[in-house]
C-alpha positions as CSV (number, residue, x, y, z in Angstrom):
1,X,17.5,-24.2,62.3
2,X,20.5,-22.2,61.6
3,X,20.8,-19.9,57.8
4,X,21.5,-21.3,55.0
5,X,25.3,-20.4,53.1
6,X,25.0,-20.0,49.4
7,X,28.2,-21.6,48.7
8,X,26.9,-24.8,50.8
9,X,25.4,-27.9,49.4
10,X,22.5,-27.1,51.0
11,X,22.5,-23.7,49.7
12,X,22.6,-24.1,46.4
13,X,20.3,-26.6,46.3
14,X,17.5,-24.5,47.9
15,X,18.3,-21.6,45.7
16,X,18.8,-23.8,42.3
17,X,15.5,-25.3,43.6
18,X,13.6,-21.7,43.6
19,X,14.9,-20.6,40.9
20,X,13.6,-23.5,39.2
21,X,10.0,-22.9,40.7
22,X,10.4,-18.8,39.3
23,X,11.4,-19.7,35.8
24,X,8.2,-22.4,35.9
25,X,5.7,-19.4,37.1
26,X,7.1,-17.3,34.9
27,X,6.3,-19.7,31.7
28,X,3.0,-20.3,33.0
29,X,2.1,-16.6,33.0
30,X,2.9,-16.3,30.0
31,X,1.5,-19.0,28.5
32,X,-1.8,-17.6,30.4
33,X,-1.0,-14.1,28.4
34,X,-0.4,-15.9,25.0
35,X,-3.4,-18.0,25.6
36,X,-5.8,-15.2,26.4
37,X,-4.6,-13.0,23.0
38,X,-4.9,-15.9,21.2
39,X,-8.8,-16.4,22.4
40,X,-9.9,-12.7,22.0
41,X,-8.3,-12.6,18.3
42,X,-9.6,-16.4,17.2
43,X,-12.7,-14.0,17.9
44,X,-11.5,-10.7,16.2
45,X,-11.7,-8.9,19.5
46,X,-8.1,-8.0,19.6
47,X,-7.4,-4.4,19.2
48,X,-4.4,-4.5,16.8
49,X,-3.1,-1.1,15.2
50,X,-5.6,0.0,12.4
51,X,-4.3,0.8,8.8
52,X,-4.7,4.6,7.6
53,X,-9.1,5.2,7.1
54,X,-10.0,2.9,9.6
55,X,-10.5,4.1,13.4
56,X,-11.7,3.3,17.1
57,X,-14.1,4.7,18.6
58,X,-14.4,5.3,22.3
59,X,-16.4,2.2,22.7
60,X,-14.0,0.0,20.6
61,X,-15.8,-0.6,17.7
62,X,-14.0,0.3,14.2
63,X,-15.5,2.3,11.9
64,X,-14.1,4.2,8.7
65,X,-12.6,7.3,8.9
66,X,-14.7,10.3,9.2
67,X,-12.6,12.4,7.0
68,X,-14.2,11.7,3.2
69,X,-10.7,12.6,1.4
70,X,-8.9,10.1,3.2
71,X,-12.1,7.3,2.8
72,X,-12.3,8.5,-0.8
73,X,-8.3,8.3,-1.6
74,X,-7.8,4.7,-0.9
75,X,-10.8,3.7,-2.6
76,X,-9.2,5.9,-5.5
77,X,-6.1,3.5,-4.8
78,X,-8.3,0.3,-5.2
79,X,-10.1,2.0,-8.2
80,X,-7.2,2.3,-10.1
81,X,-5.4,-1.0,-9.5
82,X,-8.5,-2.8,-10.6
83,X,-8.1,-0.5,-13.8
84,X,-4.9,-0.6,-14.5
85,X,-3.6,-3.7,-12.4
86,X,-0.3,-2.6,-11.4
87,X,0.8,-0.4,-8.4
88,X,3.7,1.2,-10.4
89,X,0.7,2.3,-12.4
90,X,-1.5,3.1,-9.5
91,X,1.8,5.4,-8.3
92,X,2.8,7.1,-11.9
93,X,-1.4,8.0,-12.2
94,X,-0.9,9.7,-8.4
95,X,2.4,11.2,-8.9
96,X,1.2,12.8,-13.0
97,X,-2.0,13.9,-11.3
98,X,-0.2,15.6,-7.8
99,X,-2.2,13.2,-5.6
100,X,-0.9,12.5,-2.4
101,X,-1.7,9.7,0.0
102,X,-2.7,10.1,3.8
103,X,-0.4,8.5,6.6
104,X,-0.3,8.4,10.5
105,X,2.8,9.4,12.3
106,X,3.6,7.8,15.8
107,X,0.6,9.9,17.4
108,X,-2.2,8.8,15.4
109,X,-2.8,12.0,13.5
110,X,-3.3,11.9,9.9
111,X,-0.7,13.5,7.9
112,X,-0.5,13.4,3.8
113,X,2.7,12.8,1.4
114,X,3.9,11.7,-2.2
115,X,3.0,8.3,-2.1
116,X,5.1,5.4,-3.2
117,X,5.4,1.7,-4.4
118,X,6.0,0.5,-1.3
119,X,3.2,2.7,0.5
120,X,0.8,1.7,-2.3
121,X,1.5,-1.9,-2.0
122,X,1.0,-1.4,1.6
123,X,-2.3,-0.5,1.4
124,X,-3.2,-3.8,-1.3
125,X,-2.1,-6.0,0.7
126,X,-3.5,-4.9,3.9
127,X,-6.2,-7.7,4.8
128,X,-8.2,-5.0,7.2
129,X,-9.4,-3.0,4.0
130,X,-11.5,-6.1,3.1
131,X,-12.9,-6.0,6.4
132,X,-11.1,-9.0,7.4
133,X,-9.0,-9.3,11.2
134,X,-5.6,-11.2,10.7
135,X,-3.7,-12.2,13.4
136,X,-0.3,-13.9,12.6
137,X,0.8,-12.8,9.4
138,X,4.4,-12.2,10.0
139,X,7.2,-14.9,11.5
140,X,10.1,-13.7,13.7
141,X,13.2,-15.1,12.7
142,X,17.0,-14.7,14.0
143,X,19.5,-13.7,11.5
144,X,22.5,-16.1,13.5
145,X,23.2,-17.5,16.4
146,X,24.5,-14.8,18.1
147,X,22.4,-12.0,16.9
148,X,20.2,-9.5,18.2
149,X,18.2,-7.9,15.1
150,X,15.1,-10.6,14.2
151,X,13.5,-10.1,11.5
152,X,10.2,-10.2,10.1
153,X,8.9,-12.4,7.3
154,X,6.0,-12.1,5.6
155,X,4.1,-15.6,5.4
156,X,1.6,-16.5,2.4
157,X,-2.2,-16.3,3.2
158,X,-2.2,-20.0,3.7
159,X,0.1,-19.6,6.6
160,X,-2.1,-16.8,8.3
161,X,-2.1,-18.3,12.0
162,X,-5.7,-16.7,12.4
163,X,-8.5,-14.8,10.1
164,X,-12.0,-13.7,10.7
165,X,-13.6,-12.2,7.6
166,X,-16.6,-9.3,8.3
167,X,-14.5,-7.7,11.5
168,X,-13.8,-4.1,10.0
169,X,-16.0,-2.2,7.6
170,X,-14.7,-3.1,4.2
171,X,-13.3,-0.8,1.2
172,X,-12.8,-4.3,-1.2
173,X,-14.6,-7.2,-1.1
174,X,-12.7,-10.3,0.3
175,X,-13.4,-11.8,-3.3
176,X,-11.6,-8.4,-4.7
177,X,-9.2,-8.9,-2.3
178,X,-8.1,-12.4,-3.1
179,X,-7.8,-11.1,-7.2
180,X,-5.7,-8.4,-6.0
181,X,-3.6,-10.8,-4.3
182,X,-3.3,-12.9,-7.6
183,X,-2.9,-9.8,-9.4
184,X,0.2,-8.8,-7.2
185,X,1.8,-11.9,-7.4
186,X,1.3,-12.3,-11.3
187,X,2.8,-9.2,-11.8
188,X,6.5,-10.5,-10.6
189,X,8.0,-11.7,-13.9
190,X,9.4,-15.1,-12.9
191,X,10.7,-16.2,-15.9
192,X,12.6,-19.2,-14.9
193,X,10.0,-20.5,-12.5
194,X,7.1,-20.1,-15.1
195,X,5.0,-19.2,-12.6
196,X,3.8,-15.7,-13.4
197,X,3.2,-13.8,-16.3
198,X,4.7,-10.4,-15.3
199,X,3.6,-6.6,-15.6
200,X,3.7,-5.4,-19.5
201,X,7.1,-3.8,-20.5
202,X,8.3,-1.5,-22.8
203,X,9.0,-2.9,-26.2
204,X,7.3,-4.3,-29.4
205,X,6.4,-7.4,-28.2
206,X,2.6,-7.7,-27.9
207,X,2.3,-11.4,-26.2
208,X,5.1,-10.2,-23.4
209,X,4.9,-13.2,-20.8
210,X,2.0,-14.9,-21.9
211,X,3.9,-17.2,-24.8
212,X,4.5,-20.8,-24.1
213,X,6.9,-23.2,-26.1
214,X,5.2,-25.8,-28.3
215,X,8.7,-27.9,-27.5
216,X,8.8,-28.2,-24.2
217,X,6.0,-26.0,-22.7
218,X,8.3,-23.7,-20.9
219,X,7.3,-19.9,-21.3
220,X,9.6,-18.0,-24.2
221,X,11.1,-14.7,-23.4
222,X,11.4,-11.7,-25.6
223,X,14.7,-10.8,-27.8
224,X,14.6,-7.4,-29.6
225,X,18.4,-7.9,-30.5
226,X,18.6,-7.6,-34.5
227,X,14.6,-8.2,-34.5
228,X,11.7,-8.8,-32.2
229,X,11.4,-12.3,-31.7
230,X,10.3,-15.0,-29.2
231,X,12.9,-17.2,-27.6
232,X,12.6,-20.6,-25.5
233,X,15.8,-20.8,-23.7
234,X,14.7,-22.2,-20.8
235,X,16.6,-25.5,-20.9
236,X,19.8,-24.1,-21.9
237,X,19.6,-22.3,-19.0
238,X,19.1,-25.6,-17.1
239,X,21.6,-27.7,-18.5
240,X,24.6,-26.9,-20.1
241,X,25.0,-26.7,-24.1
242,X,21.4,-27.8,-24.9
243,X,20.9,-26.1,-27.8
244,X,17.5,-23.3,-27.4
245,X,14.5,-24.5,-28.7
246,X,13.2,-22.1,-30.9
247,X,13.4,-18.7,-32.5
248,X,9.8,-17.3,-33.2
249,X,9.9,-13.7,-35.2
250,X,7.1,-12.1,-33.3
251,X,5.7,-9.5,-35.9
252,X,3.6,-12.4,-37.6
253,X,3.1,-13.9,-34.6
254,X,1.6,-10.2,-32.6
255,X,-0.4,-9.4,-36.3
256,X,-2.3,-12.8,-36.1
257,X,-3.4,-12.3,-32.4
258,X,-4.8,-9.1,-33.2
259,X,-6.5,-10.0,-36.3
260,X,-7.9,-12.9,-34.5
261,X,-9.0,-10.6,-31.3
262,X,-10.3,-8.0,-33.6
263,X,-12.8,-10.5,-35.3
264,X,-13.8,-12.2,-31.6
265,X,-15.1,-8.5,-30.3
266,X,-16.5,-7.3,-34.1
267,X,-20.3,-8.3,-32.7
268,X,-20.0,-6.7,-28.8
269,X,-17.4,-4.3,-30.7
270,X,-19.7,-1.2,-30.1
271,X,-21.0,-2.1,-26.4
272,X,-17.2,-2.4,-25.2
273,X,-16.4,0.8,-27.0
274,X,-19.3,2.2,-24.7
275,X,-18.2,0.3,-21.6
276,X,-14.7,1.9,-21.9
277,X,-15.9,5.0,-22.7
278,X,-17.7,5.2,-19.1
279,X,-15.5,3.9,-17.6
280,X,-12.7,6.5,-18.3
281,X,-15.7,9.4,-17.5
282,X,-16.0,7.6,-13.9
283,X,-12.6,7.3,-13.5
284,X,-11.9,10.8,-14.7
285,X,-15.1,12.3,-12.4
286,X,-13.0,10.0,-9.2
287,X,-9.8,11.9,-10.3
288,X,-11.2,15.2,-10.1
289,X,-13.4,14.4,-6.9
290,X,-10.1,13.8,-5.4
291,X,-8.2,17.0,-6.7
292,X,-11.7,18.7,-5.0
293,X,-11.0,17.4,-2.0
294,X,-7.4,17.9,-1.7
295,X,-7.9,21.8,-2.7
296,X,-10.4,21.8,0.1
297,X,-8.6,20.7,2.8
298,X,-5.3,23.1,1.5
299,X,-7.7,25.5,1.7
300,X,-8.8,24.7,5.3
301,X,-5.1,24.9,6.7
302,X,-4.3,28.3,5.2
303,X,-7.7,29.5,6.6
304,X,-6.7,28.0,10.0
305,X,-3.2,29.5,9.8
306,X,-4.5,32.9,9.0
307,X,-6.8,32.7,12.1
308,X,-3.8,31.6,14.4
309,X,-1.8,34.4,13.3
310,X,-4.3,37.2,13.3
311,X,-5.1,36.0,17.1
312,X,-1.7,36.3,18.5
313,X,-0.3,39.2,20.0
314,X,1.3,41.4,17.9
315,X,4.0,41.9,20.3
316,X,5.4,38.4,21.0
317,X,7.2,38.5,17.9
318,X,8.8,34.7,18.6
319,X,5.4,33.2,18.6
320,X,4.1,35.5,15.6
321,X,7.1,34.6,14.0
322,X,6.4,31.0,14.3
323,X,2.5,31.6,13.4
324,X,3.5,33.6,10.2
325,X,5.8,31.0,8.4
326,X,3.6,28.3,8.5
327,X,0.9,30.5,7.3
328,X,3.3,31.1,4.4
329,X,4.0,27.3,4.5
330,X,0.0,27.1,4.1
331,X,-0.3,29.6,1.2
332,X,2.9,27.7,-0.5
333,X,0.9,24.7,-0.6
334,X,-1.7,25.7,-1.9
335,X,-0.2,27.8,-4.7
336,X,1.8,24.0,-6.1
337,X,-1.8,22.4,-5.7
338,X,-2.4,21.0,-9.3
339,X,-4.8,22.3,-11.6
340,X,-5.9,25.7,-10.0
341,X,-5.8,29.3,-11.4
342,X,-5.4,32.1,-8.6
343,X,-5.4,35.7,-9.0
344,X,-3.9,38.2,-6.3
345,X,-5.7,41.0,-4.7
346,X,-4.3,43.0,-2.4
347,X,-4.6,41.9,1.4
348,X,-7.3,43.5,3.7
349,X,-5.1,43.1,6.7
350,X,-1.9,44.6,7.0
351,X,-1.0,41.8,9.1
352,X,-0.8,39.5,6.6
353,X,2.9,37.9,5.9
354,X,2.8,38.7,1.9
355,X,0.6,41.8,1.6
356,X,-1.9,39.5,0.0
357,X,-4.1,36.5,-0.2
358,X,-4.7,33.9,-2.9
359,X,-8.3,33.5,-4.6
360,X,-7.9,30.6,-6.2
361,X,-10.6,29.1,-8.6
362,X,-10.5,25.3,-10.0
């Protein structure tokens, strides 16, 4: 039997033909790989990358993060959302009390920043802090044709190719999770869909995006042009030249609610006083459990720093050098911490980068 020429008949054939047999072992390989991730996460074996206060062990198993500061700042993050349910709130209560959030960088370790919205949103959304394993929540989808930059969209929890609740130990409650959820999406203010309510915004207006049209039942809008009033434009906005429904001055309106509110909590007026009065203590003692912490661990690094440097060689200046500005780094830190009062003394060692250390009392 004599070799085969690729440009023959003959040739092609047998090379179309194994070609044919590669791409078909090719699929079913990876049909075996899909197939085997989808069976160990439909049982919430699959190791997928944790969120920031959750952790592997050796072993495999995830537990919470040993460091109490990090456990304790995203439970101040779900604290606060459940107070004040809005993570521009949750974000201007961080920012006025100088808390900062932890991250992990591209090596695992835990760093901390100024959080954001987008970081605090991050962490509401994430299913893993209700204990729960999701697989599936995202859907890669091409941009064109002839593009190479998918992109990611975020699917609805309905759409959730896999879940298994009681996987990871749980910050929130899946039940606290799902009102979160509702929370989030009630707070975009979709005034033509009349589907949420939105956030409350600046302005007079008491019954911001909770006011429905006795007309046609669509949900009014707020006019402070001239006066405050309720508007039902709705319609007009649907069809050309229909006249708006109604004008409704709201300073009646707002005065009536109250009254009316007033008189519904006059019997349990005292216990909700005494309610809200423990709850602001608890939430106070959380905020200041979390400045504690924060302090401590400032603390920590410029101790660390100060050990690092005092070990080195005084005579390789490039690495003392190195060691001595991020001790000053360290004490810099420490001195914009919030809500401290330090007094300088002069420094034991003569080693020391600025003559002097910071005892700092809070």
């Amino acid at each position: 039997m004599g070799f085969m020429i690729p440009s023959s008949a003959n040739g092609r054939l047998l090379l179309g033909l194994k070609g044919q047999i590669s791409e078909v072992e090719l699929h079913t390989i990876r049909s075996r790989l899909s197939a085997g991730i989808l069976s160990k996460a439909r049982r919430g074996e699959l190791a997928l990358t944790l969120p920031v206060g959750l952790v592997r062990d050796e072993l495999g198993v995830v537990q919470k993060d040993p460091n109490r500061e990090v456990i304790n700042r995203i439970n101040l993050v779900f604290e606060i959302f459940g107070q004040r349910k809005s993570a521009s709130k949750v974000l201007q209560t961080f920012n006025s009390e100088g808390l900062l959030l932890p991250r992990r960088n591209r090596f695992g370790d835990i760093f901390w920043r100024k959080p954001s919205v987008a970081s605090i949103i991050s962490i509401l959304k994430n299913p893993a802090y209700a204990g729960a394993f999701v697989y599936g929540r995202t859907r890669t989808l091409k941009r064109g044709l002839v593009s190479n930059q998918p992109q990611q969209k975020q699917l609805p929890m309905a759409e959730w190719k896999i879940r298994v609740n009681d996987v990871y130990p749980a910050y929130i409650s899946w039940q606290t999770y799902e009102r979160n959820q509702a929370q989030l999406m009630d707070n975009y203010a979709e005034y033509d869909r009349n589907k949420t309510r939105g956030i409350p915004r600046p302005g007079a207006a008491l019954l911001h995006g909770i006011v429905y049209c006795g007309e046609c039942g669509h949900k009014m809008v707020v006019q402070y042009k001239g006066a405050t009033r309720y508007i039902c434009n709705s319609l007009r906005q649907q069809q050309y030249r229909v006249p708006v429904c109604q004008y409704i001055p709201a300073d009646a309106i707002d005065e009536y609610v109250v009254n009316a509110f007033l008189e519904a909590l006059s019997v349990v007026e005292l216990d909700a006083y005494h309610k809200a009065v423990k709850t602001q203590q608890q939430s106070q003692e959380t905020v200041e459990r979390a400045h504690s912490q924060q302090i401590q661990r400032l603390q920590y690094q410029v101790a660390l720093a100060e050990r690092q440097f005092n070990r080195v060689d005084p005579d390789n200046r490039l690495v003392a050098a190195e060691l001595e500005q991020r001790w000053e780094n360290a004490l810099r830190e420490l001195k914009l911490s919030p809500r401290k009062l330090c007094s300088t003394s002069a420094a034991s060692n003569s080693r020391s980068p600025t003559k002097r250390t910071q005892n700092c009392f809070y």
